[in-house]
PyMOL CGO cylinders between C-alpha atoms (Angstrom):
from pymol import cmd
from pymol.cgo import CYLINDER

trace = [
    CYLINDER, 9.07, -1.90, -2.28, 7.82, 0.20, -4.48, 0.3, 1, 1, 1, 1, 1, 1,
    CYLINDER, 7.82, 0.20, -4.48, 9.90, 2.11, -7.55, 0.3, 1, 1, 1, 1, 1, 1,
    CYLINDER, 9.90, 2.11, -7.55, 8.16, 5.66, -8.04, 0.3, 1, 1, 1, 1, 1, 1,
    CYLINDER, 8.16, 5.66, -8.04, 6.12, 5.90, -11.78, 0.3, 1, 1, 1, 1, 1, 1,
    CYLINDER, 6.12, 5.90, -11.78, 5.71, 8.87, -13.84, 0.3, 1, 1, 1, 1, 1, 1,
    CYLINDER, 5.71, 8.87, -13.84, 3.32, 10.92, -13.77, 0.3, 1, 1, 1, 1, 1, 1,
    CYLINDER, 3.32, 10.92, -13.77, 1.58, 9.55, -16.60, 0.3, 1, 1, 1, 1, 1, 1,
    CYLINDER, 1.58, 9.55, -16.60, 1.71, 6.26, -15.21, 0.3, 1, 1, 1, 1, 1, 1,
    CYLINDER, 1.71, 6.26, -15.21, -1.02, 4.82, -12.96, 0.3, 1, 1, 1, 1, 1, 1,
    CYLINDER, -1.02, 4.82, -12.96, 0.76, 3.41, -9.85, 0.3, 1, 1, 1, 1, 1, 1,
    CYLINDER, 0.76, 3.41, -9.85, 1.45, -0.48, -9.49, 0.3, 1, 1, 1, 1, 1, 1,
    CYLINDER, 1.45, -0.48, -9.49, 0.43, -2.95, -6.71, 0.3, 1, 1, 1, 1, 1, 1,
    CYLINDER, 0.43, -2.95, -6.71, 3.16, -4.07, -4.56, 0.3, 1, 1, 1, 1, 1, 1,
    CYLINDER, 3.16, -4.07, -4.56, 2.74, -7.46, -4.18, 0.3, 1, 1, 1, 1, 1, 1,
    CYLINDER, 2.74, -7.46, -4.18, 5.35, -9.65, -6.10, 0.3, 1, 1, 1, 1, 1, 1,
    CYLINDER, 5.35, -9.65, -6.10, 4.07, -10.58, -9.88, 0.3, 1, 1, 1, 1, 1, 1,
    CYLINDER, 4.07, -10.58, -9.88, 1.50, -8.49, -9.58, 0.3, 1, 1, 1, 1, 1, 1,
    CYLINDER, 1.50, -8.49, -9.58, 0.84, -5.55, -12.24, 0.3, 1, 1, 1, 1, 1, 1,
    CYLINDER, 0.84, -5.55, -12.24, -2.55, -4.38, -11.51, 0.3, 1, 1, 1, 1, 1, 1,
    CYLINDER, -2.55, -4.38, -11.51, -3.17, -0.80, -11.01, 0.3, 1, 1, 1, 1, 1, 1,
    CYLINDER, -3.17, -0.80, -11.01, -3.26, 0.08, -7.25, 0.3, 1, 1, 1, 1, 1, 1,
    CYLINDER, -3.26, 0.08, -7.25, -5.84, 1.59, -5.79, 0.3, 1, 1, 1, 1, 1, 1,
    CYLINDER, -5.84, 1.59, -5.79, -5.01, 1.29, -1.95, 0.3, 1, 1, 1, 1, 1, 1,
    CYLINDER, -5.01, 1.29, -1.95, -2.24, 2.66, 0.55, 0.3, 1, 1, 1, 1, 1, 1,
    CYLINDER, -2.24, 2.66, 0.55, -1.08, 0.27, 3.19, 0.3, 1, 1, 1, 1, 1, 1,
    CYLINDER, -1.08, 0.27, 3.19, 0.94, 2.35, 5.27, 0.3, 1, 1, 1, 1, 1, 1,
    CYLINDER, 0.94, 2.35, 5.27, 2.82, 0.92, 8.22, 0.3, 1, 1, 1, 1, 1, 1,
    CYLINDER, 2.82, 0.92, 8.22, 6.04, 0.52, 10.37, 0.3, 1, 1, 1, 1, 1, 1,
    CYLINDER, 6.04, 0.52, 10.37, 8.44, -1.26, 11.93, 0.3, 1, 1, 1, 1, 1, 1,
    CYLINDER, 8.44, -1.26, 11.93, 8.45, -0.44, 15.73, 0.3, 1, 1, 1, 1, 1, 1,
    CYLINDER, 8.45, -0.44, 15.73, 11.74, -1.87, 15.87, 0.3, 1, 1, 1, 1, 1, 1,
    CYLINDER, 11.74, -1.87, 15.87, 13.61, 0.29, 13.26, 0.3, 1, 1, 1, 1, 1, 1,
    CYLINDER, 13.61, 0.29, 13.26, 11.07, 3.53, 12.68, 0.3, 1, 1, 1, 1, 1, 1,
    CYLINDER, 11.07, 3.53, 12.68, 10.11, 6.39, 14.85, 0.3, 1, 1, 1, 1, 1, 1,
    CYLINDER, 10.11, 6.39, 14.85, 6.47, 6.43, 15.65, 0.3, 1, 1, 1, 1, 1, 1,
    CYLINDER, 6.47, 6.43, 15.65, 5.03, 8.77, 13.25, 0.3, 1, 1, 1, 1, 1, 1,
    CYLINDER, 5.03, 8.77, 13.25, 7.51, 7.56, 10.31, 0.3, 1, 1, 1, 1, 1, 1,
    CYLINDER, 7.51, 7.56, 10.31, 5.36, 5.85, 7.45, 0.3, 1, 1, 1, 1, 1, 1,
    CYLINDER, 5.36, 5.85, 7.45, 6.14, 3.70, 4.60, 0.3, 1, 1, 1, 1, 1, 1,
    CYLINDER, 6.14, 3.70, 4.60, 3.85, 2.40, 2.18, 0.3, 1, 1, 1, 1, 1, 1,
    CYLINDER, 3.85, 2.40, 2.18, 2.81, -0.29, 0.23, 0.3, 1, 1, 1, 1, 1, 1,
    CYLINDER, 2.81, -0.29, 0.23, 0.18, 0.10, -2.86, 0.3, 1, 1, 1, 1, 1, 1,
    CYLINDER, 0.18, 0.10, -2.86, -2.27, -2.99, -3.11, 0.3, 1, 1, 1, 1, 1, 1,
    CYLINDER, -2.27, -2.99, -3.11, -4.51, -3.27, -5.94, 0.3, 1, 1, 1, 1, 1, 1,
    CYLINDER, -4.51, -3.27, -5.94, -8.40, -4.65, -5.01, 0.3, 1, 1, 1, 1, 1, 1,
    CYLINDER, -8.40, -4.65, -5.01, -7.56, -8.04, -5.04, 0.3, 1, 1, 1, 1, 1, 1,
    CYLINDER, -7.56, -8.04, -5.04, -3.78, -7.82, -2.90, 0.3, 1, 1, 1, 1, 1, 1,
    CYLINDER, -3.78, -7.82, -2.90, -5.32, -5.19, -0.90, 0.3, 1, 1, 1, 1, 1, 1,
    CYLINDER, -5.32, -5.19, -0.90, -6.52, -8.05, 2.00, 0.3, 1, 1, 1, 1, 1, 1,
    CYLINDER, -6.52, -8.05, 2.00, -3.40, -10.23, 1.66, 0.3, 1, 1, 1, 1, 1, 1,
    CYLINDER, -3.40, -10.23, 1.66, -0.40, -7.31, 1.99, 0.3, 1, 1, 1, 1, 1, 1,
    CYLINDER, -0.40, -7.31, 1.99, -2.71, -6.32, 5.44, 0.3, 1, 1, 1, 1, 1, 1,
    CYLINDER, -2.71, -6.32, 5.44, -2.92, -9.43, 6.66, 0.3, 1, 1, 1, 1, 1, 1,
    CYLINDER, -2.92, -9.43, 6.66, 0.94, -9.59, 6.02, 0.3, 1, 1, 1, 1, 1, 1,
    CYLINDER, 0.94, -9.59, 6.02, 1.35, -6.14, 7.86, 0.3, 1, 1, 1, 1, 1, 1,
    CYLINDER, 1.35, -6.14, 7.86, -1.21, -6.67, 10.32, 0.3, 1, 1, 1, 1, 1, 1,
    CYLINDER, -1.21, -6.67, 10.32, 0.11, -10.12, 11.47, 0.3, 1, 1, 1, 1, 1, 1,
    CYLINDER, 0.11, -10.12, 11.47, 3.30, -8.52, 12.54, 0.3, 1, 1, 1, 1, 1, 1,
    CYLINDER, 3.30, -8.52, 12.54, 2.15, -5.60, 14.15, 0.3, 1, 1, 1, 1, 1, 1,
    CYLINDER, 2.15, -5.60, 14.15, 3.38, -3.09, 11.51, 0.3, 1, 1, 1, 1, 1, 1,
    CYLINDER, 3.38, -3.09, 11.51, 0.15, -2.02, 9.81, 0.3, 1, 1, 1, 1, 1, 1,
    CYLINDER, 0.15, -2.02, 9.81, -1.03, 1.54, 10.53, 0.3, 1, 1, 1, 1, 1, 1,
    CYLINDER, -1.03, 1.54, 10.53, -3.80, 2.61, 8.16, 0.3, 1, 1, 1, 1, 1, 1,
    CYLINDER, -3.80, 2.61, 8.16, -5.18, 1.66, 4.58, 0.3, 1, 1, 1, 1, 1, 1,
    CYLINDER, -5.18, 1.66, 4.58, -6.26, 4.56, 2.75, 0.3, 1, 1, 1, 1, 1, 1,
    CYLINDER, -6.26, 4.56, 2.75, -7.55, 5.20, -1.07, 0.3, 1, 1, 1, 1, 1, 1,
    CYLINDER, -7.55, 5.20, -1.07, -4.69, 6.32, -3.72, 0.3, 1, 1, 1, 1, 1, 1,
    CYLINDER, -4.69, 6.32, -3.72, -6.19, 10.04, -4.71, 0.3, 1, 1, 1, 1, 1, 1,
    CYLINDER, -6.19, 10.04, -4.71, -7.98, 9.44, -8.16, 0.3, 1, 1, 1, 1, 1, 1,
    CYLINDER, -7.98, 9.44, -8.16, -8.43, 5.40, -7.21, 0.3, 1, 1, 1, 1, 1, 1,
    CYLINDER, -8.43, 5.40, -7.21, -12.19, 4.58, -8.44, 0.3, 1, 1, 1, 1, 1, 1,
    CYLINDER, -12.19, 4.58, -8.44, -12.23, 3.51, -4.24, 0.3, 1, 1, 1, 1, 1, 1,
    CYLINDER, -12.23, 3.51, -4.24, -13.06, 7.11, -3.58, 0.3, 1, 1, 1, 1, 1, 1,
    CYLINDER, -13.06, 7.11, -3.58, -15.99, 7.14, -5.46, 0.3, 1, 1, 1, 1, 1, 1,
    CYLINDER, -15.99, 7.14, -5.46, -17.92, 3.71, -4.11, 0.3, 1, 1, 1, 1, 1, 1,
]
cmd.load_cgo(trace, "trace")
């Protein structure tokens, strides 16, 4: 889960150890607890971004991946 960061603070990758900057937005749900158009997220930095999907994915749960506004991503 992820703890919100202050403004001045460039948001953190999700996965566990990890400090990176993240640049991605895995958002997803559990079928099985959410309503349909509910949406968490997890942030995934370049090199987390295919793991945490494949996590998500796997189960069913992952919805879309989209770039974190200001993310270098949005620019390539």
């Amino acid at each position: 889960m992820t703890t919100p960061t202050p403004a001045d603070e460039a948001p953190i990758c999700s996965a566990r150890g990890c400090r990176a900057p993240a640049v991605w937005e895995l958002r997803w749900n559990n079928p099985r607890l959410h309503e349909p158009d509910r949406r968490k997220s997890w942030l995934a930095c370049a090199d987390h971004r295919g793991s945490l999907g494949d996590f998500l994915d796997a189960r069913g749960f992952l919805r879309e991946v989209v770039a974190l506004p200001g993310s270098p991503t949005l620019e390539a």
